[in-house]
C-alpha positions in Angstrom: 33.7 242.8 209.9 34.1 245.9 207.5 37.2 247.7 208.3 38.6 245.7 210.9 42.0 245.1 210.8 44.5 242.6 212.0 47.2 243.7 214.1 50.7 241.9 213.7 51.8 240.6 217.1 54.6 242.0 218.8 58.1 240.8 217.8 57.2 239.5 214.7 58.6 241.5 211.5 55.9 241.7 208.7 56.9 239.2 205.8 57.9 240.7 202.5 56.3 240.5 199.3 58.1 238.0 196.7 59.7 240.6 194.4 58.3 240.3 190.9 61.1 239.2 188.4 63.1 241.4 186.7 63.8 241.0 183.6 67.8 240.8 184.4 66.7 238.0 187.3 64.9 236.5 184.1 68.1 235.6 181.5 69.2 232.8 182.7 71.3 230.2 181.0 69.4 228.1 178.1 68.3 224.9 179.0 70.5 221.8 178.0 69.0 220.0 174.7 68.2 216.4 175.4 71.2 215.1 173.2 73.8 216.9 175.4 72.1 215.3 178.7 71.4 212.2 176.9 75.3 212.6 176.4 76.2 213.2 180.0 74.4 210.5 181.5 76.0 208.1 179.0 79.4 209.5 179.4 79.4 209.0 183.6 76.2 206.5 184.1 78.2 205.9 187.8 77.6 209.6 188.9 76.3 209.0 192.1 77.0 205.6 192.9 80.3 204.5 195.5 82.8 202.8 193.2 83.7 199.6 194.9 87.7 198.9 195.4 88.9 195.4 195.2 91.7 194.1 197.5 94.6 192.5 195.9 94.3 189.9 198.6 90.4 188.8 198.5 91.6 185.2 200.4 92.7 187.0 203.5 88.3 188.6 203.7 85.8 187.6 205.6 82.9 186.1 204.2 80.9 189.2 205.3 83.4 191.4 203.7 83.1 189.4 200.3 79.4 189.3 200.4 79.3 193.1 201.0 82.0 193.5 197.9 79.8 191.5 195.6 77.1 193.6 196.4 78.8 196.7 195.5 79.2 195.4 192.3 76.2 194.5 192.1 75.6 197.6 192.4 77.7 199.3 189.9 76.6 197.0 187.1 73.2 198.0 187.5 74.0 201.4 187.1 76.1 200.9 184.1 72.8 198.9 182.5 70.8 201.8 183.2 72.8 204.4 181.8 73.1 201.9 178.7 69.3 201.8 178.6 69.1 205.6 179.5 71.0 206.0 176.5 69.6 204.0 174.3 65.9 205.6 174.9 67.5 209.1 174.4 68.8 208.0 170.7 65.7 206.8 169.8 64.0 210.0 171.0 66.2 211.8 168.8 64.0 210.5 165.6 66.3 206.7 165.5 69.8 209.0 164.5 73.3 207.4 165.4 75.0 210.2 167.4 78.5 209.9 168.5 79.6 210.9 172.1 82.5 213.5 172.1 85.9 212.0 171.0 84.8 208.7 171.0 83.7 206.2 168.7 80.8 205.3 170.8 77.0 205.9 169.8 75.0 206.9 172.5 73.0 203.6 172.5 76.5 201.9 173.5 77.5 200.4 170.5 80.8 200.9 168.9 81.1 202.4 165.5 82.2 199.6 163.1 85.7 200.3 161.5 85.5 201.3 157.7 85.3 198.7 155.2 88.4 196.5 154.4 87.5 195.8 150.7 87.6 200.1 150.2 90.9 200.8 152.1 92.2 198.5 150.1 91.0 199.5 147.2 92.1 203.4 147.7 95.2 201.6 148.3 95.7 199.8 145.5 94.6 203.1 143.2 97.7 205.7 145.2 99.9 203.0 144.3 99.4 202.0 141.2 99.5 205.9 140.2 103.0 206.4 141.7 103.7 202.5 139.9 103.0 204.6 136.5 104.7 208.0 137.2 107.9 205.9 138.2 107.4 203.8 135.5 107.2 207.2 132.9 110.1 208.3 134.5 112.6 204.8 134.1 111.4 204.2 130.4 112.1 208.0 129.4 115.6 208.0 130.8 116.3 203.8 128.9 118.4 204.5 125.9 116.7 203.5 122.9 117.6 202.5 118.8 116.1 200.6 116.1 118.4 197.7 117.2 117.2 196.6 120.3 114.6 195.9 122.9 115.6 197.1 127.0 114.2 196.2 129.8 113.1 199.1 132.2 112.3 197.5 136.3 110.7 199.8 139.0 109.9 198.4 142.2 107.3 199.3 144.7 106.7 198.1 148.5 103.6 196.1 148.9 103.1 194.8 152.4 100.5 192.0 151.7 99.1 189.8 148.7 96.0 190.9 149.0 96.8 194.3 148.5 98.9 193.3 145.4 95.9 191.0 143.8 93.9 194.2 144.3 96.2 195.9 142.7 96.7 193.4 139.5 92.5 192.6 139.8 91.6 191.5 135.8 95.5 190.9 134.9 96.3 187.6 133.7 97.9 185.6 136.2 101.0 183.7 134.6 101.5 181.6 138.3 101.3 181.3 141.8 103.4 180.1 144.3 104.6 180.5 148.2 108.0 182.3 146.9 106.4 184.1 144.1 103.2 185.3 142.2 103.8 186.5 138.7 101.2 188.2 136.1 102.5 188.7 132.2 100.8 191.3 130.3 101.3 191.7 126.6 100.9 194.7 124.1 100.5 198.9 124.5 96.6 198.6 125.2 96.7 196.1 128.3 99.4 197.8 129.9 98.3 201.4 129.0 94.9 200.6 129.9 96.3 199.1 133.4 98.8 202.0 134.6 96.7 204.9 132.8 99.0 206.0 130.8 99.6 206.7 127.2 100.8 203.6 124.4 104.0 205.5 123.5 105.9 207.1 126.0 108.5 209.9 124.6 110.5 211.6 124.7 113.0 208.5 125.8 116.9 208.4 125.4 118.2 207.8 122.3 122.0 206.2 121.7 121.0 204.9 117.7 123.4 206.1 115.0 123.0 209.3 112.9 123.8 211.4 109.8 125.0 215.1 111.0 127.4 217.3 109.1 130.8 218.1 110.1 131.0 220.9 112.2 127.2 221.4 112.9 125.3 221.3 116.2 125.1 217.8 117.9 122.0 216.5 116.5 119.0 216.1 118.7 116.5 213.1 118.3 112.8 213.0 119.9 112.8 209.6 120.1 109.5 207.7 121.2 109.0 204.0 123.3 106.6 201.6 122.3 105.0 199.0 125.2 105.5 195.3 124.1 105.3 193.5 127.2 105.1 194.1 131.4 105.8 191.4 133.6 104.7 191.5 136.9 105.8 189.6 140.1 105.2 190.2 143.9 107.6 188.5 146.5 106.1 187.5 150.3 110.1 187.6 151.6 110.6 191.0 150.5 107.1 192.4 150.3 108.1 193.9 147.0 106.1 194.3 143.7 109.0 194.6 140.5 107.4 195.8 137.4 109.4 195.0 134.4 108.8 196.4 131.2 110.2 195.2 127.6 109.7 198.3 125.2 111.2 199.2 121.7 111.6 202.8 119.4 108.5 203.2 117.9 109.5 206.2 116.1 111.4 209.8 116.1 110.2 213.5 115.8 108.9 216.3 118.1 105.2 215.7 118.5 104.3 218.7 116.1 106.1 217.2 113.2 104.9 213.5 114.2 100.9 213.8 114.5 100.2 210.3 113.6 102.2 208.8 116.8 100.6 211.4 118.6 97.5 210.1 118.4 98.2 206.9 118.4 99.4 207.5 122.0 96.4 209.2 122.4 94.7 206.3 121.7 92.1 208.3 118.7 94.0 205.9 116.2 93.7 201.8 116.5 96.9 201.5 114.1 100.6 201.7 115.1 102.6 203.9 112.1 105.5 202.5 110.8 109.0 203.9 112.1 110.1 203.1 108.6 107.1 205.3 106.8 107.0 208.8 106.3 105.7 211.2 107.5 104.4 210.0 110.8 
């Protein structure tokens, strides 16, 4: 049989030989990773399958047209459990992580993300407001007029929608009562209050409308004054959803903070002793 050869018939075109890939032919588009498809099959598990459409009027069917409905969705509940399972078994082969579909809230095994804790949001809550509670607060007591006379009162107000929020908000204050029209909390001396807002003991400089000695003629006299914290009382109102903050304070003393170092640091807090307003030098 050596050297025989084989004649195509007539008619018939000689087949080609597969053309060996190119290396252009070769780049294609990289293949999907199993989260994306995992994602895609999750995101439409009823690719495929006929949606079934519901009449408005299901007493004017047939029984045979009922049956045949009920099988449709039959149908399409199956195909929503599979892609749940489908799902499901591509998270886990993802090493048991929780991924999140695209723009959703939805983990691919089906399950919704569970909303972020209540007892934190209303923590962070409690923390914004009781830092613009203290800056207003600053603000009201500096612009009170102060002498060695009397005592004012200084009220700032702040909108609290709910009493949980506002117990958060007063957590380890002493609760003075409790009622449906009101709750009330009293807190007494510089330390609890300071310690509470965050802010310093004394707060200067404040107003000053006290009596002094200036000589005829001179420059109007000018007088750092400074506000001592005796008492904050506290009181949240369900009707108005309002918190009012109302603060008893008194002169604790007078000079710019260079010539008064010992109320300096007592506002500071890096002395435990009050100086005397009536003992110099400060």
């Amino acid at each position: 049989m050596e050297g025989f050869l084989i004649k195509p018939a007539a008619g018939s075109a000689p087949k080609a030989a597969a053309a060996a890939p190119t290396p252009s032919s070769s780049s294609s588009k990289p293949a999907a990773s199993p989260f994306v498809a995992a994602a895609a099959k999750a995101a439409s598990p009823l690719t495929g399958t006929k949606r079934a459409r519901v009449p408005d009027d299901l007493e004017a069917c047939s029984h045979g047209d009922l049956v045949q409905l009920v099988k449709q969705l039959r149908s399409e509940r199956d195909a929503l459990e599979a892609g749940a399972t489908a799902a499901g078994k591509a998270a886990s082969s993802l090493g048991g992580v929780q991924q999140l579909l695209p723009g959703s809230r939805q983990r691919l095994d089906g399950t919704t993300m569970p909303p972020a804790s209540a007892n934190f949001l209303v923590a962070q809550e409690a923390e914004c407001m009781k830092k613009r509670l203290a800056d207003k607060a600053v603000k009201a007591i500096r612009k009170t007029k102060h002498n060695d006379k009397r005592k004012p009162y200084t009220e700032v107000s702040e909108g609290v929608a709910n009493k949980a929020t506002a117990m958060r908000l007063l957590d380890g204050c002493p609760l003075k009562s409790d009622t449906a029209r009101m709750t009330r909390w009293l807190l007494e001396g510089d330390s609890a209050i300071a310690g509470w807002l965050g802010i310093e003991k004394l707060v200067h400089p404040v107003a000053f409308d006290g009596k002094v000695w200036c000589f005829a003629g001179g420059p109007p006299p000018r007088i750092y004054a400074w506000a001592g914290l005796e008492s904050l009382e506290v009181k949240w109102e369900p009707s108005s959803s309002l918190l009012t903050l109302k603060f008893r304070t008194f002169m604790a003393g007078s000079g710019d903070p260079e010539s008064a170092p010992r109320l300096r640091a007592y506002a500071r807090g890096e002395i435990a002793v009050r100086p005397d307003p009536n003992e110099l030098p400060f």
